[in-house]
N, C-alpha and C positions, 0 to 999 in steps of 0.2 A: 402017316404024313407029318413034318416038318409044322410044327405049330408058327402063326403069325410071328411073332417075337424069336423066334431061333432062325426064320428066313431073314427078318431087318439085321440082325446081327450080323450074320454072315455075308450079308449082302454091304454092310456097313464099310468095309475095307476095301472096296473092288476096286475103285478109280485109279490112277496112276499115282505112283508112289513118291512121297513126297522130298522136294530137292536136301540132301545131307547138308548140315551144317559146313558151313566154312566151302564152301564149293560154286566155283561157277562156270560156265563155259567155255569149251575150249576153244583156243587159239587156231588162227586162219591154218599157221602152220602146223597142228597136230591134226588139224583136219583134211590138210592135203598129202599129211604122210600117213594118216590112216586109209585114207582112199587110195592111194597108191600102192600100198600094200600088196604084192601079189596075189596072193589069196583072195582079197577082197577085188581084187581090179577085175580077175578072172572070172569071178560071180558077177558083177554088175555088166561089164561086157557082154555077156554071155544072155543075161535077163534085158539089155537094150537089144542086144539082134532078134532075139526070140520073140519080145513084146514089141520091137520097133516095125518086124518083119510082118507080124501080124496087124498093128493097124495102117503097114504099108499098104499090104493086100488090100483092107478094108475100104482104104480111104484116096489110095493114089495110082493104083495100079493101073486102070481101066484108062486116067487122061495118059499116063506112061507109054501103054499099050498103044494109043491113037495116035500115038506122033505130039500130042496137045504141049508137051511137059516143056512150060517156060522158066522164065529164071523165080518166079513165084510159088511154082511147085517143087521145084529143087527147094529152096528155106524151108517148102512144109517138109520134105522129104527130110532133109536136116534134123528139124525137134520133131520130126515122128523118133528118130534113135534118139535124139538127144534125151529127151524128156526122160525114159523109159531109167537111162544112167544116172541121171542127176536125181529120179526117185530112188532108185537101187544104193545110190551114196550116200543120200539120207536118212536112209532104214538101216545103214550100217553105222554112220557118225551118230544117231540117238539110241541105235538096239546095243551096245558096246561098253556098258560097265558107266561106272559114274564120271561124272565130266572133270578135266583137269582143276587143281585147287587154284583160288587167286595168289599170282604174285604179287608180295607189295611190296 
């Protein structure tokens, strides 16, 4: 077994790695033509119908089903997919290589 002092070690690095010199954030528009990206549009898409469809079911189906669904339940129905995309964009605008350098 892994002595006390060789587990702090290793464990010493874990957190998120820290921002590179000279680097900051990208720009609204690399971040709209990164999400636009085919590749990547097709993946988010695809993880909002599948994740959206699911807490369709969970959460709006049944007033749908009754006839109930007013203009209140349409907006949930809306950020049920919404939400699911705009997380999926997310985890590809921060999971994607280091961020644009500053212009100055």
């Amino acid at each position: 077994m892994d002595s006390k002092e060789e587990r702090d070690t290793t464990l010493a690095g874990a957190g998120p790695p820290a921002p590179l010199p000279g680097t900051s954030r990208r720009t609204w528009r690399e971040v709209v033509g990164l999400c636009c990206e085919p590749y990547h549009l097709r993946r988010t898409v695809a993880v909002a119908l599948v994740v959206g469809t699911v807490l369709f079911a969970i959460n709006q189906l049944d007033v749908v089903i009754a006839g109930r669904a007013g203009a209140g339940t349409v907006l949930k129905i809306v950020l049920t997919y919404l939400v699911p995309f705009l997380v999926s964009n997310y985890g590809i605008v921060h999971g994607t290589g280091p961020p644009a350098r500053r212009r100055v």
